[in-house]
ChimeraX commands (.cxc) that place a marker at each C-alpha (Angstrom):
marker #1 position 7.25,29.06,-15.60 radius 0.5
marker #1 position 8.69,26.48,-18.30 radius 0.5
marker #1 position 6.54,23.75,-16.84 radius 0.5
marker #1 position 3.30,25.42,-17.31 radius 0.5
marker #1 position 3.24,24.39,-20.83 radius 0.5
marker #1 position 3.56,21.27,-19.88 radius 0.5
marker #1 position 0.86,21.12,-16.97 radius 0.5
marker #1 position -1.67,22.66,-20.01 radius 0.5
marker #1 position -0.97,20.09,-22.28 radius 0.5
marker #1 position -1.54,17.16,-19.58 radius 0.5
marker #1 position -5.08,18.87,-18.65 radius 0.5
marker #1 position -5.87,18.85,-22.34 radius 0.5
marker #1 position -4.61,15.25,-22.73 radius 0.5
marker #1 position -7.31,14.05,-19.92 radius 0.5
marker #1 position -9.94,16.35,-21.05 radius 0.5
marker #1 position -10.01,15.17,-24.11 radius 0.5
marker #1 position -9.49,11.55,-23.47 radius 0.5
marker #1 position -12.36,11.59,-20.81 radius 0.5
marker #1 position -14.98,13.57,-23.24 radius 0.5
marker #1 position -14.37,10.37,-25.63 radius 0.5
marker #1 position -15.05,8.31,-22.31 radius 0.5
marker #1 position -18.71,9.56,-21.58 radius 0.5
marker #1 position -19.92,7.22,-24.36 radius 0.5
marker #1 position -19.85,4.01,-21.49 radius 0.5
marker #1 position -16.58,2.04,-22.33 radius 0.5
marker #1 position -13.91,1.68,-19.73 radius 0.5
marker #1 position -12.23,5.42,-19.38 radius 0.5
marker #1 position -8.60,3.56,-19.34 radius 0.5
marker #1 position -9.37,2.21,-22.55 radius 0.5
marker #1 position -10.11,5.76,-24.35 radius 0.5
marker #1 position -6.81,7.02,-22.42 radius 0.5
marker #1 position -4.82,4.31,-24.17 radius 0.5
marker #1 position -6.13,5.48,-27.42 radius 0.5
marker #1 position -5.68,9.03,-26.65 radius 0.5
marker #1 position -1.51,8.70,-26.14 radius 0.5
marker #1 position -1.28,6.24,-28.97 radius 0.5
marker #1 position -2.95,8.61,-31.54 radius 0.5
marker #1 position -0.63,11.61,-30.13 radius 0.5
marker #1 position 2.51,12.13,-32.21 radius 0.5
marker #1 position 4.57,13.28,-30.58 radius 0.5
marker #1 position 3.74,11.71,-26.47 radius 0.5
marker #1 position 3.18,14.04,-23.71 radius 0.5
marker #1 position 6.09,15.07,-21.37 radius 0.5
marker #1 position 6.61,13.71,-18.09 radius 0.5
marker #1 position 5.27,16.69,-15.95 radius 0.5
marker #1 position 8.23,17.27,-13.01 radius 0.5
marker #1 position 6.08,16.22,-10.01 radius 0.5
marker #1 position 5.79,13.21,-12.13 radius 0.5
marker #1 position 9.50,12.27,-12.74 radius 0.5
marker #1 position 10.00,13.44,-8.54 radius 0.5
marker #1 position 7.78,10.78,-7.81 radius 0.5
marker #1 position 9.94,8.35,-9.82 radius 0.5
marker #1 position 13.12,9.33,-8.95 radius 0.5
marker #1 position 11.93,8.93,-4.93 radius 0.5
marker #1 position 10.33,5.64,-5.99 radius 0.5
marker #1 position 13.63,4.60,-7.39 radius 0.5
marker #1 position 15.72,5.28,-4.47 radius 0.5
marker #1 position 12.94,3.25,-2.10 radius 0.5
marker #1 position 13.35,0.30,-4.35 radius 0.5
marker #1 position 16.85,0.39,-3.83 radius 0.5
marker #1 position 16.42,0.38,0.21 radius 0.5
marker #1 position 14.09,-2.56,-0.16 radius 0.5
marker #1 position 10.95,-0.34,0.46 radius 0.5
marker #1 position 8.88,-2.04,-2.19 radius 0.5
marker #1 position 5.37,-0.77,-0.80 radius 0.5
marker #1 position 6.55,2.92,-0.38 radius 0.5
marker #1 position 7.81,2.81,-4.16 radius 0.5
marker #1 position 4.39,1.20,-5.23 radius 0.5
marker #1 position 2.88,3.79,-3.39 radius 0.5
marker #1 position 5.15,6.81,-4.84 radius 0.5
marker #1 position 4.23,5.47,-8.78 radius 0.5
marker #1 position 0.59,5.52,-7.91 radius 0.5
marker #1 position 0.63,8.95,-7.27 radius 0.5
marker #1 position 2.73,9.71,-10.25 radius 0.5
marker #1 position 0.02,7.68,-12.46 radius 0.5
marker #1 position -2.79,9.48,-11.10 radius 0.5
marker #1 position -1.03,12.49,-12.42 radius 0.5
marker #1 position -0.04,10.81,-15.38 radius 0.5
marker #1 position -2.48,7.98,-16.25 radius 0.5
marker #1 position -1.07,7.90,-19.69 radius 0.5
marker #1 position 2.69,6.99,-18.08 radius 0.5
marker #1 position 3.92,3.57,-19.61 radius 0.5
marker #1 position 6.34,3.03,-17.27 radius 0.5
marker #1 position 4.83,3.97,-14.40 radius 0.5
marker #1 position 2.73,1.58,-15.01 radius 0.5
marker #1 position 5.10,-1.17,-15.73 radius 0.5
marker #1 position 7.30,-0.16,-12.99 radius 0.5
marker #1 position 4.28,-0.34,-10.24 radius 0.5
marker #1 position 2.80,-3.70,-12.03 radius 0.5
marker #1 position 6.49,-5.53,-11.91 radius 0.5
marker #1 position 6.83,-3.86,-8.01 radius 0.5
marker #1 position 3.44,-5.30,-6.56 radius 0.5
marker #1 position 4.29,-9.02,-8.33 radius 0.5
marker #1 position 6.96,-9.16,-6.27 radius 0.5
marker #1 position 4.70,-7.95,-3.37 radius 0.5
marker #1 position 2.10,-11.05,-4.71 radius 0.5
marker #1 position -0.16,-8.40,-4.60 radius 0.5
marker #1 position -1.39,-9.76,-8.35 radius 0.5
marker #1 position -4.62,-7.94,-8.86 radius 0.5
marker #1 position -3.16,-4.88,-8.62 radius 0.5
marker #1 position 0.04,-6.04,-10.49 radius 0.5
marker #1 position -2.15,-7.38,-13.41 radius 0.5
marker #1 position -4.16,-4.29,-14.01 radius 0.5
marker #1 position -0.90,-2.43,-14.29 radius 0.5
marker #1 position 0.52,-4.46,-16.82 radius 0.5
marker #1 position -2.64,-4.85,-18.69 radius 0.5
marker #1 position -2.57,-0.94,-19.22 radius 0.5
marker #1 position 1.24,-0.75,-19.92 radius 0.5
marker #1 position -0.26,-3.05,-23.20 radius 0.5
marker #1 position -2.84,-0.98,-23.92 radius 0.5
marker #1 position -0.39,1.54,-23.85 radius 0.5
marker #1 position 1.88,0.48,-25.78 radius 0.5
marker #1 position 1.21,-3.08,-27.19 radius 0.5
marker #1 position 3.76,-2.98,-29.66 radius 0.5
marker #1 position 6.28,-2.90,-27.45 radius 0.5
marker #1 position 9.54,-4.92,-27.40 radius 0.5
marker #1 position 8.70,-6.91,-24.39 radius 0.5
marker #1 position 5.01,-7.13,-25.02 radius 0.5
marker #1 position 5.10,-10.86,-25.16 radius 0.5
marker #1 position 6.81,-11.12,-22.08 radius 0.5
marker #1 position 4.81,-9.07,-19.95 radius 0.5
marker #1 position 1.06,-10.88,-21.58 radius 0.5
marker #1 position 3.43,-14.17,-19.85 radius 0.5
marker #1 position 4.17,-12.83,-16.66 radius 0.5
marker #1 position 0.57,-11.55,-16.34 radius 0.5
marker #1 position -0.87,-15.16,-17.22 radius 0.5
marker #1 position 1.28,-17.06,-14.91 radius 0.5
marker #1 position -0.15,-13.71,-12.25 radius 0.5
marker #1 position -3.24,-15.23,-13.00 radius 0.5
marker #1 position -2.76,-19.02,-12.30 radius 0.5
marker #1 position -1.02,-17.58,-8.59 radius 0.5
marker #1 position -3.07,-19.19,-6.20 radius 0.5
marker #1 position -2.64,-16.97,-2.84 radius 0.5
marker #1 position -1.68,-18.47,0.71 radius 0.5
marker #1 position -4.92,-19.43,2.49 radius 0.5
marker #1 position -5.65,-17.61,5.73 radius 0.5
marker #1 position -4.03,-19.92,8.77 radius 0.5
marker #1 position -5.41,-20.63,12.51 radius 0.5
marker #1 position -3.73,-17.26,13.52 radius 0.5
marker #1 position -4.59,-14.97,10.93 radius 0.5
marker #1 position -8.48,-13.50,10.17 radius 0.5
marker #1 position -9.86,-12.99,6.95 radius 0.5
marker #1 position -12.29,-9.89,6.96 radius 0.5
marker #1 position -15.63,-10.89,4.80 radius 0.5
marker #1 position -15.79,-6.73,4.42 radius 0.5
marker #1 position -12.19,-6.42,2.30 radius 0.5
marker #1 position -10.80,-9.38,1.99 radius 0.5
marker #1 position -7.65,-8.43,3.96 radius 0.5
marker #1 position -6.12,-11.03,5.50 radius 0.5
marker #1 position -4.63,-9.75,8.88 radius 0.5
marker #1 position -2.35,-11.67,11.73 radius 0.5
marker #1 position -4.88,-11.89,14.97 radius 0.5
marker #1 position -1.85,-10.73,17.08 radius 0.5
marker #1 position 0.58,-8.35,17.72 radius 0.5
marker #1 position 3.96,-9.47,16.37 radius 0.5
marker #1 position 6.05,-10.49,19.07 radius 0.5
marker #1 position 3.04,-12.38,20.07 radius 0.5
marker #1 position 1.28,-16.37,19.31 radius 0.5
marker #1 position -1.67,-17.20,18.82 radius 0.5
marker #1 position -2.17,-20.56,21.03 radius 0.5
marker #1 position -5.78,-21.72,22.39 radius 0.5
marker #1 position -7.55,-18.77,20.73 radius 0.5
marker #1 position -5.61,-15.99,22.66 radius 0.5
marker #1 position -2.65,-14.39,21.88 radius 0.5
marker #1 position 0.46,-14.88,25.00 radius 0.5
marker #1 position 3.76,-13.83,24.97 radius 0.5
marker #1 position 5.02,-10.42,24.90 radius 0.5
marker #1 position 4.61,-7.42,21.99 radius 0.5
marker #1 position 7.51,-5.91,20.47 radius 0.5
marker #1 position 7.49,-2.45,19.93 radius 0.5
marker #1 position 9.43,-0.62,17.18 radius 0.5
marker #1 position 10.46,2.16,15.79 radius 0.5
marker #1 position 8.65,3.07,12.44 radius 0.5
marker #1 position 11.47,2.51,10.34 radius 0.5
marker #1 position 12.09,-0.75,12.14 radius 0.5
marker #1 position 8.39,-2.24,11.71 radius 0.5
marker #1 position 8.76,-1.42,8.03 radius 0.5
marker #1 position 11.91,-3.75,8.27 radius 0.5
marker #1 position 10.51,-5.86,10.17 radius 0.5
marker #1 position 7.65,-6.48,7.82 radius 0.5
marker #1 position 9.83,-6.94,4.54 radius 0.5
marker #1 position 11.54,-9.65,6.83 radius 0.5
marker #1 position 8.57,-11.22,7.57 radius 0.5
marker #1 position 7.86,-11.16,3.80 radius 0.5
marker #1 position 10.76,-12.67,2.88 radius 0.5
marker #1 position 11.06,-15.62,5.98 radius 0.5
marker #1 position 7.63,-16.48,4.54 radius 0.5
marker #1 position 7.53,-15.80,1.14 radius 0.5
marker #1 position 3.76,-14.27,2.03 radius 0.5
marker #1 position 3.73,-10.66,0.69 radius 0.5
marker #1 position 3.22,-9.27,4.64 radius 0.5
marker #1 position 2.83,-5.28,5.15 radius 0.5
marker #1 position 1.93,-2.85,6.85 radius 0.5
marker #1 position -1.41,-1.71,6.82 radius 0.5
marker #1 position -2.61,1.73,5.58 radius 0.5
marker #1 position -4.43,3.94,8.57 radius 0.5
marker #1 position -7.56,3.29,6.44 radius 0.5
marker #1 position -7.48,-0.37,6.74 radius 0.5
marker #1 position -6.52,-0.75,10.49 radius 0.5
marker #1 position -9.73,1.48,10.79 radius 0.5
marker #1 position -11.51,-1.36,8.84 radius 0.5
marker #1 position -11.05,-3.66,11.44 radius 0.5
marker #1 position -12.44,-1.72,14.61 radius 0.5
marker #1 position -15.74,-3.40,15.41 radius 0.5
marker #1 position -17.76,-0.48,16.70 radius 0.5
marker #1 position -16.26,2.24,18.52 radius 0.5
marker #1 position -14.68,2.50,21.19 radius 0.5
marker #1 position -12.96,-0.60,20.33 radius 0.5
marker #1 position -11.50,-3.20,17.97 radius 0.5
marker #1 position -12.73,-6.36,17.17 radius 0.5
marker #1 position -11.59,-8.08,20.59 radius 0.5
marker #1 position -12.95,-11.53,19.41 radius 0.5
marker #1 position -10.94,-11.80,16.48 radius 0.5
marker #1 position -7.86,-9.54,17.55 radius 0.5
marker #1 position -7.92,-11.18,20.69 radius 0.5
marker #1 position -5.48,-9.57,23.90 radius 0.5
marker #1 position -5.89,-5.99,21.91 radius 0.5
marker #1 position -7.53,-4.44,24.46 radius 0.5
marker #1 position -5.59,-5.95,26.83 radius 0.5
marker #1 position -2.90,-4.00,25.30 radius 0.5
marker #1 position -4.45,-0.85,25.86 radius 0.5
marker #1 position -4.72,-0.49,29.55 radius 0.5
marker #1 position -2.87,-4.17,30.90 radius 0.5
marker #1 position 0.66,-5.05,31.61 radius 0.5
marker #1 position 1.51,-4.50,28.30 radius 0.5
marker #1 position 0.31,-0.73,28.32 radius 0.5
marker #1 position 3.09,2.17,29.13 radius 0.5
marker #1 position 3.70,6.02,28.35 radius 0.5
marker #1 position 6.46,4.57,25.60 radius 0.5
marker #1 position 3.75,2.43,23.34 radius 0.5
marker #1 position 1.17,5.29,24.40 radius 0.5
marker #1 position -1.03,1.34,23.31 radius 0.5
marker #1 position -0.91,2.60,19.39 radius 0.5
marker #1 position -0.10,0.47,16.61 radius 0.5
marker #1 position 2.21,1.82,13.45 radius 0.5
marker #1 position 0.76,2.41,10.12 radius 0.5
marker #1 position 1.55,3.97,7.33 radius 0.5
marker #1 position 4.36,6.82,6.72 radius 0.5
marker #1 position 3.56,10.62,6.51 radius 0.5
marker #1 position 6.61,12.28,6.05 radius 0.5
marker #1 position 10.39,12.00,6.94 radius 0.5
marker #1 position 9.64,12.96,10.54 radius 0.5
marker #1 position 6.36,11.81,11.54 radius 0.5
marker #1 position 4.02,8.83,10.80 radius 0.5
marker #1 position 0.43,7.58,11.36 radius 0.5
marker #1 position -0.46,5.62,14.28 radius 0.5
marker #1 position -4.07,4.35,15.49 radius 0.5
marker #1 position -4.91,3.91,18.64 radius 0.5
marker #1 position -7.43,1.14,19.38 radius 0.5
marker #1 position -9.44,1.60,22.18 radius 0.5
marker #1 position -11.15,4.82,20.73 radius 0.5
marker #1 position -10.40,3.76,16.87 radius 0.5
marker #1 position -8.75,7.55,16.61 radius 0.5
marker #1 position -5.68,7.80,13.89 radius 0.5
marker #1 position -3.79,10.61,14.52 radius 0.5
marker #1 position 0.08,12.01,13.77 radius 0.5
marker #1 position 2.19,13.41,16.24 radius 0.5
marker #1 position 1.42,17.03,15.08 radius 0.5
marker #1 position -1.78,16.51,14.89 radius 0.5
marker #1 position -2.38,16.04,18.69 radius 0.5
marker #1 position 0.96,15.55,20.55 radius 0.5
marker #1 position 4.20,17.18,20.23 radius 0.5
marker #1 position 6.06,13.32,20.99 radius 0.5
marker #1 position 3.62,10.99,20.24 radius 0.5
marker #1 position 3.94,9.79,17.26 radius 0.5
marker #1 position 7.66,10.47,15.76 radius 0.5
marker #1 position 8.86,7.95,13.56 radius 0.5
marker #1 position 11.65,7.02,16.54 radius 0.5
marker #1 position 9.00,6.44,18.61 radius 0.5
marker #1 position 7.96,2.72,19.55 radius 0.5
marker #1 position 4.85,1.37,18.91 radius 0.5
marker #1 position 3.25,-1.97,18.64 radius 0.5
marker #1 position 2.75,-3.93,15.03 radius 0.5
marker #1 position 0.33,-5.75,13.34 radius 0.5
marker #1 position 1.11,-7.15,9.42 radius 0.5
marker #1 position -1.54,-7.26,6.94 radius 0.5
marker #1 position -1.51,-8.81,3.35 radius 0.5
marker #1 position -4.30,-9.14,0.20 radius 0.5
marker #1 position -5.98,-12.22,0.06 radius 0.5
marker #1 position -5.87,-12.24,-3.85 radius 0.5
marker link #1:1,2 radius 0.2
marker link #1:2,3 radius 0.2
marker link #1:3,4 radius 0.2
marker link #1:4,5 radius 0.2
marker link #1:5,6 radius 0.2
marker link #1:6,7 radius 0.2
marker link #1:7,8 radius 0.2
marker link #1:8,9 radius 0.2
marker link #1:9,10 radius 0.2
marker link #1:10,11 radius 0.2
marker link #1:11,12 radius 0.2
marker link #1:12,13 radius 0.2
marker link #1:13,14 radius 0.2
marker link #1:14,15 radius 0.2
marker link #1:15,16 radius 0.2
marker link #1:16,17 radius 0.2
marker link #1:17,18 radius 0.2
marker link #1:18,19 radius 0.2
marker link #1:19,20 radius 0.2
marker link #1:20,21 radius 0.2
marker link #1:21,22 radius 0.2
marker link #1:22,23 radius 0.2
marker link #1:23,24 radius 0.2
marker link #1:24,25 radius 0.2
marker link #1:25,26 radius 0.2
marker link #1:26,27 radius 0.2
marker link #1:27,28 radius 0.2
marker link #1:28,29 radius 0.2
marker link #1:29,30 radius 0.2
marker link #1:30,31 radius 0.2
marker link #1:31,32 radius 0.2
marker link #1:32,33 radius 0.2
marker link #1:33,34 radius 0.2
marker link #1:34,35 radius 0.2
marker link #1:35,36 radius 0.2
marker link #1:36,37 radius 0.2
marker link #1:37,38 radius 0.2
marker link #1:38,39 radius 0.2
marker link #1:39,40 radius 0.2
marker link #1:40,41 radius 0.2
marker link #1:41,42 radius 0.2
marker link #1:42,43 radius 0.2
marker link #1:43,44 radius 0.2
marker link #1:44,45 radius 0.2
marker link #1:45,46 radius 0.2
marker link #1:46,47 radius 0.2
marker link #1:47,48 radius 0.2
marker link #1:48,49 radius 0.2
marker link #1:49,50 radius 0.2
marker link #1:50,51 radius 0.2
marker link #1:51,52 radius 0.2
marker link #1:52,53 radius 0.2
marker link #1:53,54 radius 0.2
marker link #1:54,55 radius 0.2
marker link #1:55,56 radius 0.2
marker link #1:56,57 radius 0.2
marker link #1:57,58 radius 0.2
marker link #1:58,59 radius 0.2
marker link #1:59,60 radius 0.2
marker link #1:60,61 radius 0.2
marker link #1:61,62 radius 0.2
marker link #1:62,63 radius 0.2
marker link #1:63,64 radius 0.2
marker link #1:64,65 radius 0.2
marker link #1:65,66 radius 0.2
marker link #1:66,67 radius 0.2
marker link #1:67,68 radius 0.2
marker link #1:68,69 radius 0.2
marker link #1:69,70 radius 0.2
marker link #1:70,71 radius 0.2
marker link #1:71,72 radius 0.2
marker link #1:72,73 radius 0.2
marker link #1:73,74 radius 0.2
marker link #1:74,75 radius 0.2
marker link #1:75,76 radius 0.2
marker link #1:76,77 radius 0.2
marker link #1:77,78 radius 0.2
marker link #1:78,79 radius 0.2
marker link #1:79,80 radius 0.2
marker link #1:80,81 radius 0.2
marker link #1:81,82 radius 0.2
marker link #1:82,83 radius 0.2
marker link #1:83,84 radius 0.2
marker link #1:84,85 radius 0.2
marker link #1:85,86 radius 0.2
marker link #1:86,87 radius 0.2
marker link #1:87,88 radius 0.2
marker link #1:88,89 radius 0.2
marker link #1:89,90 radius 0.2
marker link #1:90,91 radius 0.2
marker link #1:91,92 radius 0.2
marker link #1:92,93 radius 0.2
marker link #1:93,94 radius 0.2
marker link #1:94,95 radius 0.2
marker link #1:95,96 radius 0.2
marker link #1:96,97 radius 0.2
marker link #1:97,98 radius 0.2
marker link #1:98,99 radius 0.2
marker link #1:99,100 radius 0.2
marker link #1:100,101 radius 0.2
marker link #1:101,102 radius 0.2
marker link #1:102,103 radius 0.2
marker link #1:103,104 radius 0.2
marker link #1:104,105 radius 0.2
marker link #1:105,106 radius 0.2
marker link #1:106,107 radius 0.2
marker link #1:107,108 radius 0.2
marker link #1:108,109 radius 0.2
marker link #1:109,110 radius 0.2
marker link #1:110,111 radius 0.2
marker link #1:111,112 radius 0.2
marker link #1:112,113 radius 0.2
marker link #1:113,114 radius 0.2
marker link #1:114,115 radius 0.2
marker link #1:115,116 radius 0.2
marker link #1:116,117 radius 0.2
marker link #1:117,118 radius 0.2
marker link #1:118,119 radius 0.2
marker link #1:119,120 radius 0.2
marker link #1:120,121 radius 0.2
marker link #1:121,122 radius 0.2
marker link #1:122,123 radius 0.2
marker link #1:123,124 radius 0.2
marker link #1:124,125 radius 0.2
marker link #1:125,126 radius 0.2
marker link #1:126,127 radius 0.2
marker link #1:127,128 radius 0.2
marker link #1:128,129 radius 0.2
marker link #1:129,130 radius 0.2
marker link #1:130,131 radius 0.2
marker link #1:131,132 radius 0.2
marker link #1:132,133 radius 0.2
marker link #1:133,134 radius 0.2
marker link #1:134,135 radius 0.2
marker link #1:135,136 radius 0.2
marker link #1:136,137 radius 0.2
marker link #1:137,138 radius 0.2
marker link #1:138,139 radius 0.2
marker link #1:139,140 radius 0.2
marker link #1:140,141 radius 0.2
marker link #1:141,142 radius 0.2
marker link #1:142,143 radius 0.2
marker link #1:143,144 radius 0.2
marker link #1:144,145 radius 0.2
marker link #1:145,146 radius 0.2
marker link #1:146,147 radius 0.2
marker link #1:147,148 radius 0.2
marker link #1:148,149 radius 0.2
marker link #1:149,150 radius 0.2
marker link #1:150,151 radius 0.2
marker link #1:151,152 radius 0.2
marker link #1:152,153 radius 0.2
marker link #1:153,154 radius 0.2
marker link #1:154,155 radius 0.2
marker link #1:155,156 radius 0.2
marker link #1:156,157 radius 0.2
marker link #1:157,158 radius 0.2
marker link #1:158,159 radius 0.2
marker link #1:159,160 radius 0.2
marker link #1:160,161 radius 0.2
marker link #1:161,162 radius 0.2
marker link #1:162,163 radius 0.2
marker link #1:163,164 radius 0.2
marker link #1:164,165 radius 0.2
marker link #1:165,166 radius 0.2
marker link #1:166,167 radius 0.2
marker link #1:167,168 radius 0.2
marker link #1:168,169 radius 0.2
marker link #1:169,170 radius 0.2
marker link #1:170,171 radius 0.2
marker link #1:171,172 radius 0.2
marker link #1:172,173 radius 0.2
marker link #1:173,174 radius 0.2
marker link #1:174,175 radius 0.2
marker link #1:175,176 radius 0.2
marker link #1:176,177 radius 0.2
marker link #1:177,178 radius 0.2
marker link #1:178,179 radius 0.2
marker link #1:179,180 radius 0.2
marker link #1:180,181 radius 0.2
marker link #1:181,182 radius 0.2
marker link #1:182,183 radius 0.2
marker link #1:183,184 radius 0.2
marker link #1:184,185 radius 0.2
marker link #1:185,186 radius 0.2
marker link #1:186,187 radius 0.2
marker link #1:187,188 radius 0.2
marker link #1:188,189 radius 0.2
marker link #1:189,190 radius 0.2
marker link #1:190,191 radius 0.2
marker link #1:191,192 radius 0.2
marker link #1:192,193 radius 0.2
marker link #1:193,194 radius 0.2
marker link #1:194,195 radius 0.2
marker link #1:195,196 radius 0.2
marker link #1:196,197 radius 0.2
marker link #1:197,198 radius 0.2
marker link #1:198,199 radius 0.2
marker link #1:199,200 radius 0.2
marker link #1:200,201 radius 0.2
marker link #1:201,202 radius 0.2
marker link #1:202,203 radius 0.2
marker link #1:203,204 radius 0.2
marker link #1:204,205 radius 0.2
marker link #1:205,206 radius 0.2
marker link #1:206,207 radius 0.2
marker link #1:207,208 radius 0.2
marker link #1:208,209 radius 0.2
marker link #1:209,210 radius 0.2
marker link #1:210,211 radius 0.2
marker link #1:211,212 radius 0.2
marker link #1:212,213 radius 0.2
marker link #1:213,214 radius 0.2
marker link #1:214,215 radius 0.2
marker link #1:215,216 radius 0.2
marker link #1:216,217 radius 0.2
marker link #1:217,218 radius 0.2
marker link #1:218,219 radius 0.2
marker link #1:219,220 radius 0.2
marker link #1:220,221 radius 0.2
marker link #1:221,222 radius 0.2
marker link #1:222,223 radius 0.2
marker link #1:223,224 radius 0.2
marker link #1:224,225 radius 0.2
marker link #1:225,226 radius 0.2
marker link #1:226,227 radius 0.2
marker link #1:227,228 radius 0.2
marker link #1:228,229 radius 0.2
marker link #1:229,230 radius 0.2
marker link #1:230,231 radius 0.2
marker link #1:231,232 radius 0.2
marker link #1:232,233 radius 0.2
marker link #1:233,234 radius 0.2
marker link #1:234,235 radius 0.2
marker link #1:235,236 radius 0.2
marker link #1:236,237 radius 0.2
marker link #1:237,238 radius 0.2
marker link #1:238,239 radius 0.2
marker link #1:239,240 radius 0.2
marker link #1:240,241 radius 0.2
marker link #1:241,242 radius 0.2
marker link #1:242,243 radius 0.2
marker link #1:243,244 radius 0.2
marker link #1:244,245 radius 0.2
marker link #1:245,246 radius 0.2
marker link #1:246,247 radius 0.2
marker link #1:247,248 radius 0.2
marker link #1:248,249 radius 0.2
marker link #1:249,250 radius 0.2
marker link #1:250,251 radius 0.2
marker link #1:251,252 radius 0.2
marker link #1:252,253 radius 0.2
marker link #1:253,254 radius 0.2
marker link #1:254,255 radius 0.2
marker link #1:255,256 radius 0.2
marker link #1:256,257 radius 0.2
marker link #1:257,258 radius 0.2
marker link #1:258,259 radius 0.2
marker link #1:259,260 radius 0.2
marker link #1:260,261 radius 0.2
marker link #1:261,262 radius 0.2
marker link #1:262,263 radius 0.2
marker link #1:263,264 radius 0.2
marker link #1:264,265 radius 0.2
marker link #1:265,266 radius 0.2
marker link #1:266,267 radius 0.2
marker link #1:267,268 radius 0.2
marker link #1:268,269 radius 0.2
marker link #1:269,270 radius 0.2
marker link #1:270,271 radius 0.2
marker link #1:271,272 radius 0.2
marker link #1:272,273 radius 0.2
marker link #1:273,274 radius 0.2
marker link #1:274,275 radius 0.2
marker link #1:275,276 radius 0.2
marker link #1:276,277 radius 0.2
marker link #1:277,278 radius 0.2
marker link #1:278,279 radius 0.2
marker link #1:279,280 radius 0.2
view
């Protein structure tokens, strides 16, 4: 019962900060002014500060994504968070993802902007700004519909005379998460792994992906490549400490292991990989 106090007084803060939003102006913007008129700030509400305490322990296992991730759904409890903000905006630089990592920033001023480090942050976001992003190579697709820029094979696999050959590796979930912060880091290209959403982005039309463009996919489905271990699914994105999402390609279907299958999609499970990344 002591937090309900708290839980009022963040449902008045956003009432009352998106009443003075309904006159057109960005609703951000009338947020901002909302905490810097309040004397004293809003609490942290506890989901809040468990999201940051779980964000903070994935930062310090390298799980940059997953932390991003965590302080977005603090924020969105919380939009009037100043560190949340500049926590998730200093995370996704370091992921290149500098859109994203500008916006955050650019509310952490409007937050606060007298704070200490103000001028430093306006710098970091400006030389965020002048980041040009890697250009999409021979073996990686750009989609026109997102601008996601995705590798055209499995990894494991090249992409040689507009087909993918050699073999796919298949990993555990907790090893394709590695697997893509190693990628990130050989390359110094923020790779990832792609939300359920987005793989879903790239099937062409039901009951298949894009075979031109994610060439040998198919062939991963029901080929050589195909077994009752790989069950021809692809990781994703987590969904708890057990279980996480998978999608399976020939019929464009995302599902987690409880959803249909007792075994089929635990985290220990193997599965292929494909790595994603943000084109700006």
């Amino acid at each position: 019962m002591k937090y309900v106090p708290l839980f009022f007084a963040t449902m008045i803060f956003l009432i009352c900060a998106a009443a003075i939003a309904d006159d057109g102006h960005d609703p951000f913007q009338q947020i901002a002014a909302t905490y810097r008129a309040q004397n004293p700030k809003p609490k942290l509400p506890e989901e809040v500060h468990k999201y940051r305490v779980q964000a903070e322990f994935l930062i310090h296992q390298n799980r940059f994504q997953e932390a991003a991730d965590l302080y977005a759904q603090g924020l969105a409890l919380a939009p009037w968070w100043p560190q949340g903000h500049y926590d998730r905006g200093f995370i996704l630089g370091q992921l290149q993802q500098y859109p994203e990592a500008i916006e955050e920033m650019t509310r952490y001023l409007a937050l606060l902007p007298d704070a200490p480090d103000a001028r430093a942050v306006q710098d970091q976001i400006y030389q965020w700004q002048a980041a040009e992003p890697p250009k999409a190579g021979a073996d990686e697709f750009t989609d026109p519909k997102t601008g996601l820029i995705w590798r055209r094979c499995a990894e494991g696999m090249v992409y040689r005379g507009n087909t993918c050959t050699g073999t796919p590796s298949t990993l555990t979930f907790d090893q394709a998460v590695q697997h893509a912060q190693s990628e990130a880091q050989r390359t110094g290209i923020a790779w990832r792994m792609p939300t359920k959403d987005e793989f879903l982005s790239i099937v062409a039309m039901l009951p298949t992906i894009d075979g031109t463009n994610f060439p040998v996919t198919q062939f991963l489905e029901s080929g050589a490549f195909a077994s009752a271990s790989t069950v021809s699914a692809f990781w994703s994105s987590p969904d708890n400490a057990t279980f996480a999402w998978a999608v399976f390609f020939k019929n464009g279907s995302k599902w987690r292991a409880h959803d249909l299958h007792a075994n089929t999609c635990w985290r220990a499970n193997k599965f292929y990989v494909r790595l994603v990344r943000a084109s700006q």
